[in-house]
N, C-alpha and C positions, 0 to 999 in steps of 0.2 A: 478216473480217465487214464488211458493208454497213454504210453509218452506218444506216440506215432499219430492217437489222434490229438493229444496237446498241441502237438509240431504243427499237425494238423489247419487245426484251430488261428495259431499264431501265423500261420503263411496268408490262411484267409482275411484275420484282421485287416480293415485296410487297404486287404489286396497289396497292388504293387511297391507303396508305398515304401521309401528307406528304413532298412531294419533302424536308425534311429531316432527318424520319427518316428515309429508306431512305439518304441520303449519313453523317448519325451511325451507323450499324448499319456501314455498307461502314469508314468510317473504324476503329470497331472491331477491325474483323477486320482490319484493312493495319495496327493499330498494334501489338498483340496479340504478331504474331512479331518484330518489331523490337524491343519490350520484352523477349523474351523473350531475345534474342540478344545484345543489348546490355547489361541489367541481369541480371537473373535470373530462375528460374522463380517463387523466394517472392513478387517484388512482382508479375510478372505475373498471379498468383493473385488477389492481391487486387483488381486493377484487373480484372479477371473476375469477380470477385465482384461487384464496384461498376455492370461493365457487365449483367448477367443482373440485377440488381437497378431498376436504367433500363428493359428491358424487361418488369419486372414495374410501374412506375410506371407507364409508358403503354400500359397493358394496351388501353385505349381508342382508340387509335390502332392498332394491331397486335397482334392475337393471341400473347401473347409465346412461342407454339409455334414459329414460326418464325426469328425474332430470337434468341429463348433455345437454339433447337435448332442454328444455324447456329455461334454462339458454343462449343457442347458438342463440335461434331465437331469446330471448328479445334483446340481444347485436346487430344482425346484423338491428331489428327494430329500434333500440336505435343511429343507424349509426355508434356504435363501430367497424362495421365492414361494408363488404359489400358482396353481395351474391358473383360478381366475385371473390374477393380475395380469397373465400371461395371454390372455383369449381379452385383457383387455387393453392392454398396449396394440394386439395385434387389431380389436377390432375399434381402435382410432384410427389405425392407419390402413382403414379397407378400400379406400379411394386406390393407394397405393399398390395394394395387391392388386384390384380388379383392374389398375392401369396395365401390369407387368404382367396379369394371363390373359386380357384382349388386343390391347394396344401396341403390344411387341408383335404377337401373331398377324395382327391385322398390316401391320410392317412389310411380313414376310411374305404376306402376297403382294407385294408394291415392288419385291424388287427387282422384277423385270424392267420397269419403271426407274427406277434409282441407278439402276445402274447405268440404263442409256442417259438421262441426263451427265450421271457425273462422270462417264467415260469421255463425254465432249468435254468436261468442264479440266477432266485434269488434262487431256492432249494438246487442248488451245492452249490453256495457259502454263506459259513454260518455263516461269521465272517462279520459282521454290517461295519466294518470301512474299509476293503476291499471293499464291496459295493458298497459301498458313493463313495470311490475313483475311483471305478470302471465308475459308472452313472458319477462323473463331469468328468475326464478325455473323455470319450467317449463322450460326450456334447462338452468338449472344443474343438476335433480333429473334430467332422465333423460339428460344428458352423465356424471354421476354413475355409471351404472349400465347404460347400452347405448354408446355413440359419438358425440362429436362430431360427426364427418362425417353419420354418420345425421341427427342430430340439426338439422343443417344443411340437408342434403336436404329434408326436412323445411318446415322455415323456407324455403325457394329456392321450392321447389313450390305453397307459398300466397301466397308474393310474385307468383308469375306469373299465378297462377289469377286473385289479386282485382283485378292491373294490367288483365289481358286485359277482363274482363268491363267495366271503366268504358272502356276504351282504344278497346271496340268501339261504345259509345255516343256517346263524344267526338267518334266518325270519321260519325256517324251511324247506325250502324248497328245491330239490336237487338241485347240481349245473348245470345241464343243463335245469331248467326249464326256459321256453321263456318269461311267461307274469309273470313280478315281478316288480317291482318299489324301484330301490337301494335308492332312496331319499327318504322314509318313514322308518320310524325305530319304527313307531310302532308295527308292528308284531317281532320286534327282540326276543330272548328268552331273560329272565333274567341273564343265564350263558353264554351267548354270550357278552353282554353290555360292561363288562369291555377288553375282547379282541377284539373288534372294538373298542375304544377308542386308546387301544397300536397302533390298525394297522393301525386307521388313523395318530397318532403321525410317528411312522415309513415310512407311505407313503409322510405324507411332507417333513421328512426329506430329503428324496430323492430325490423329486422332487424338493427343494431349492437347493440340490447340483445341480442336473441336471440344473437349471434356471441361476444359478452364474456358472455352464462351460460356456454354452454359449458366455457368457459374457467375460468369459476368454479367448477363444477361437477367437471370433469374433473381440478381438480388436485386431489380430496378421496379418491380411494379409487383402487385397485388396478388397475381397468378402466376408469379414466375417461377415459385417455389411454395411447396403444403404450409411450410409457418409462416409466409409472406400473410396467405390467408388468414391464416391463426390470431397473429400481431394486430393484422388491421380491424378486424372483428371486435379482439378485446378493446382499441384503441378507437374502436368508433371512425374509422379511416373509409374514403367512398375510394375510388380506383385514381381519380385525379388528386387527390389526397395525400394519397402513399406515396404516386411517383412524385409531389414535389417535395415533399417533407424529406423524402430518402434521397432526393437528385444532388444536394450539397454534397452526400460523399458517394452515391455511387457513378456520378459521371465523372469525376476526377479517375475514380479507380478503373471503369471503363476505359478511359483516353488509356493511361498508362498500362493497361493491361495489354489491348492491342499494341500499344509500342513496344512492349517488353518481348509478345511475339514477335515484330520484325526484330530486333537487335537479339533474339535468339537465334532467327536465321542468319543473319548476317555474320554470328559471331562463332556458330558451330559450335556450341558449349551445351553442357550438361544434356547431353545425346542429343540433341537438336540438328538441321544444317544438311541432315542427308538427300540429294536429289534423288530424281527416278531415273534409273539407269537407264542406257539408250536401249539395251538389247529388251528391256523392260515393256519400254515405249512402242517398237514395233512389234513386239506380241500384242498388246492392246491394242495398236492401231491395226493390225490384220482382224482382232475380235470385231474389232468396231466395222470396219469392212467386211465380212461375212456375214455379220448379223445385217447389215443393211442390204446387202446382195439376196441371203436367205427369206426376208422379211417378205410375209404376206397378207393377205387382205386379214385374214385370222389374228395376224400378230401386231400390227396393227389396229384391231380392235382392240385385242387384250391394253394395248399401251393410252388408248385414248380412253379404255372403262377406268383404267389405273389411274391416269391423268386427272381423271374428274372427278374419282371418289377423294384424291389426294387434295382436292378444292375444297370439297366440298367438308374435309378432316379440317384442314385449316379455318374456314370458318366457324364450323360445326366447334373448337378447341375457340376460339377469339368469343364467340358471342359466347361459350359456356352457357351450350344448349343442354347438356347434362356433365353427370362425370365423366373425367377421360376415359375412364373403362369401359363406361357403354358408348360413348362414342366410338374407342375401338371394337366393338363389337360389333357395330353397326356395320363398320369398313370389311372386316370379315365377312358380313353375310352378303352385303355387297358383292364385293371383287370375288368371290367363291359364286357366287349366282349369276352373276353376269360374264365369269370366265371361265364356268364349265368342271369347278373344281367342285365335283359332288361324293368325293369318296372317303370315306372315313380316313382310310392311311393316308388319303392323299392332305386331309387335313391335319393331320397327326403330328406330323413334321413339322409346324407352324409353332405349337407348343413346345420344342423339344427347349431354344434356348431360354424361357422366360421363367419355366416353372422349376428345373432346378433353384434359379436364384430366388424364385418367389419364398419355396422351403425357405433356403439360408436366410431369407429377409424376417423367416418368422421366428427362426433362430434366434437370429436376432432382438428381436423382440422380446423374446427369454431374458436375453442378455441385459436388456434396459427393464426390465422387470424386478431385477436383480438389483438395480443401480438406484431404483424409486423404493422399494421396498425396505433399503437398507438405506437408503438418505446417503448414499456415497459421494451428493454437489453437496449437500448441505452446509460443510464446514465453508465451501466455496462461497455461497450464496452469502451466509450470515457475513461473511467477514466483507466480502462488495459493498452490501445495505450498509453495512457501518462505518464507512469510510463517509469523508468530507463531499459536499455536494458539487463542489467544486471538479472534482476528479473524477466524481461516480462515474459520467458517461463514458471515460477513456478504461477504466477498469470493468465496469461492465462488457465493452468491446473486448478486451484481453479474453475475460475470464470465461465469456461464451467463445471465442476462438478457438481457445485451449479446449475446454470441455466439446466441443463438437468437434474437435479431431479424433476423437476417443471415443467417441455417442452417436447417437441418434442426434441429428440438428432441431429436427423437430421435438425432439425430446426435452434439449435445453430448452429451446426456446420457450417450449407450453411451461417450465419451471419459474424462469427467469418473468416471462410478460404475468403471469398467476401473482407472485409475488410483488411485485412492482403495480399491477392494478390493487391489490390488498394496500398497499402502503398509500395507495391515490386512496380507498376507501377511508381509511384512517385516520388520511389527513396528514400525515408522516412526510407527505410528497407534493409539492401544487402541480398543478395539470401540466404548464411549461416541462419542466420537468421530468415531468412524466412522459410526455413527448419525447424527449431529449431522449429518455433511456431508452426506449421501446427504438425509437432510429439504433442506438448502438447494440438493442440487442437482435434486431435483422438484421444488421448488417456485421455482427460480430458471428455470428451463425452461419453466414452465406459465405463468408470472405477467407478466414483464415483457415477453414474448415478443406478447402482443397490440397493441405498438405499432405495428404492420407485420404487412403479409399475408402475407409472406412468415415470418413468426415465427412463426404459428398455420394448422396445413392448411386447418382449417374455413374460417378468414378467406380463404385465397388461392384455395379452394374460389368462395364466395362472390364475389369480386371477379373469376373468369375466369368465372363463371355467365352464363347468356341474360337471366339478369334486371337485371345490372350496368348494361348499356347503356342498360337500358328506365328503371331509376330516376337515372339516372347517378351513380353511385356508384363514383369513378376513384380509380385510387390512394391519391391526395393528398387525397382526401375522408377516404379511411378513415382514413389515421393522422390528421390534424384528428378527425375525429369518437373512435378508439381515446384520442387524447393524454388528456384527465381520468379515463379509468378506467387510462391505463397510470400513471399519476403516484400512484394510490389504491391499484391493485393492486402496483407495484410499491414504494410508502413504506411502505402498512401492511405485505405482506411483510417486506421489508428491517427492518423497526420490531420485529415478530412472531418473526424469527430470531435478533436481538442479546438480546429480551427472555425469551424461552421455552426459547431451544434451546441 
């Protein structure tokens, strides 16, 4: 090969990517099989872990589909893993993809709908720490009882809608113009700059509340999370069951969770505390005045077919009439049939944000492929089982915390409840007991696990979202901004298991 096409070759790697990340990614993968040859495949594993983890840090620099996906194939060459194990991580978690390519799309014909609710919701109310309480609470009650990820969706889709609308003022331009590009910010004005910096501060604030309801919410009942499921299944648990068996430590951490939101606002710490700026405020409120002056009997339709397919998800998600996924699917042919959206492109755009992350999530599933294949908990595990009964359940809590900020949750968890029902087979366990651990290992899974995006789908949803860039909201941001609820969520749990369970 020419040097000119080498040169070539290496500008394309990548693409835009910092000439030194794309030489830490190459170093990677040239260290990778030397580790692997040399020491073993257990630590190779780990430092695989540590590298697909780098690539979820500088998600902002590189799309970690790439990085993350190039790291997956060398391991499953390298026989760290193997293709089946890999199609079979992925196809436990098929609920989860077919939620992330209907459920998200069927989102994005809603938010027409979303965004007119929640442009009332933010102009009424004007007090910043009511807010925030407002977004987690509302997070935690319907993560409760539909999906996180929905839940998320959700939240992603009125982050972009309300960025777009001031992003297109700042650049000059009214707010209903069509063809703008919110991700450049070089046409902004000069007098605009410093209030898109406030309003992206204030939009993550929100949307980290909104990302930790979830979480809060999701670790209270049976559907709130995929190994809530999981858990209650192996543990013989009916829905009124789970939420009272789990209420000793998740309503504690509930209460405190919300509290920790407001004395975040109040306290303007760890990026928290930013308001919406006023020049902010009358952009939105002129949106909000135009769309209601322009609005016709047509757009009004569109908002009342939205309105009632959005009923009709919420139930459709509460009775779990099927999977999320087809019940998003349903929502799409719905609101596409009843609002005139009949064209291929035009429904094109609906997938654009779900299914990159769909990829990365299968990535990922590489990556915990990796982690089973090679018994990388196992030292973890055996050493919990051997500990005194006494302790088990508050170590149990620990040791899925830790491991689910680094894993798949559900991944722990299917380890941790497999083992723990073997030990009830056994005899090794009485059912009490057995109880006791399976409470600390949902809730050791669901809680501490928000430290990192990689701990929480929703979060790592979030963080590879269109909207990430737009408010910059990088890795390193989120655990900074996640750390005082992971320290609240994770103490009072830890505190709620030694004392109740």
């Amino acid at each position: 090969m020419s040097e000119s096409a080498a040169q070539a070759l290496w500008q394309n790697f990548l693409g835009p990517s910092p000439e030194w990340y794309k030489k830490v990614i190459v170093a990677f993968l040239l260290i990778n099989p030397i580790l692997l040859f040399t020491i073993d495949a257990f630590a190779t594993g780990w430092v695989l872990i540590g590298e697909f983890i780098f690539t979820l840090a500088l998600a902002l620099r590189c799309y970690p589909l790439q990085p993350g996906g190039l790291l997956a194939i060398e391991a499953v060459v390298l026989g760290m893993t193997n293709p089946h194990t890999v199609f079979h991580e992925t196809a436990a978690n098929f609920e989860v993809i077919l939620l992330l390519m209907f459920m998200v799309a069927g989102i994005y014909f809603m938010k027409e709908l979303l965004l007119f609710v929640f442009t009332r919701i933010l102009l009424r109310i004007r007090s910043k720490v009511l807010l925030s309480l407002l977004f987690s609470l509302v997070a935690a009650v319907l993560s409760a009882f539909l999906d996180a990820l929905t839940v998320t969706a959700v939240l992603i889709s009125v982050g972009v809608g309300f960025y777009a609308v001031y992003h297109k003022v700042a650049s000059g331009k009214g707010v209903h113009h069509d063809d703008h590009d919110h991700g450049d910010d070089d046409a902004v004005h000069d007098n605009h700059k410093e209030d898109l910096e406030r309003f992206r501060a204030f939009l993550r604030s929100l949307l980290m509340h909104g990302a930790v309801g979830t979480a809060l919410g999701g670790v209270c009942t049976l559907v709130g999370e995929p190994q809530n499921l999981l858990i209650a299944s192996v543990a013989d648990w009916d829905f009124i069951r789970f939420l009272s068996i789990m209420a000793p430590v998740t309503m504690p951490v509930l209460a405190c969770g919300l509290i920790t939101c407001v004395l975040l606002e109040l306290s303007g710490k760890f990026g928290y505390g930013a308001t919406l700026p006023d020049n902010v405020r009358l952009v939105l409120e002129e949106f909000q005045t135009k769309a209601d002056e322009g609005r016709n009997s047509r757009t009004v339709a569109r908002l009342v077919v939205q309105a009632s397919v959005a009923l009709l998800l919420v139930v459709g998600l509460a009775m779990h009439w099927a999977a999320v996924g087809l019940i998003g699917l349903m929502v799409i042919v719905l609101l596409t049939a009843f609002n005139g959206v009949v064209e291929e492109h035009q429904l094109g755009h609906a997938f654009e944000e779900a299914l990159p992350f769909t990829a990365l999530l299968v990535v990922f599933f590489a990556i915990v492929a990796v982690i089973h294949d090679q018994h990388l908990f196992t030292p973890v595990i055996e050493a919990v089982l051997a500990m005194d009964a006494s302790i088990r359940p508050a170590m149990f809590f620990v040791a899925n915390g830790v491991l689910s900020m680094i894993s798949d949750n559900v991944f722990v968890a299917t380890v941790y409840i497999n083992e723990v029902k073997a030990a009830l087979d056994a005899g090794s366990i009485s059912r009490a007991e057995f109880d006791q651990l399976a409470v600390a290992i949902n809730t050791g899974t669901n809680l501490p696990s928000v430290a990192t995006p990689n701990g929480q789908a929703a979060f790592l949803f979030l963080l590879t979202s269109a909207l990430a860039p737009l408010i910059r909201l990088s890795y390193g941001r989120m655990v900074i901004m996640a750390l005082p609820y992971t320290l609240v969520l994770g103490g009072v749990g830890l505190a709620a298991v030694v004392a109740f369970i």
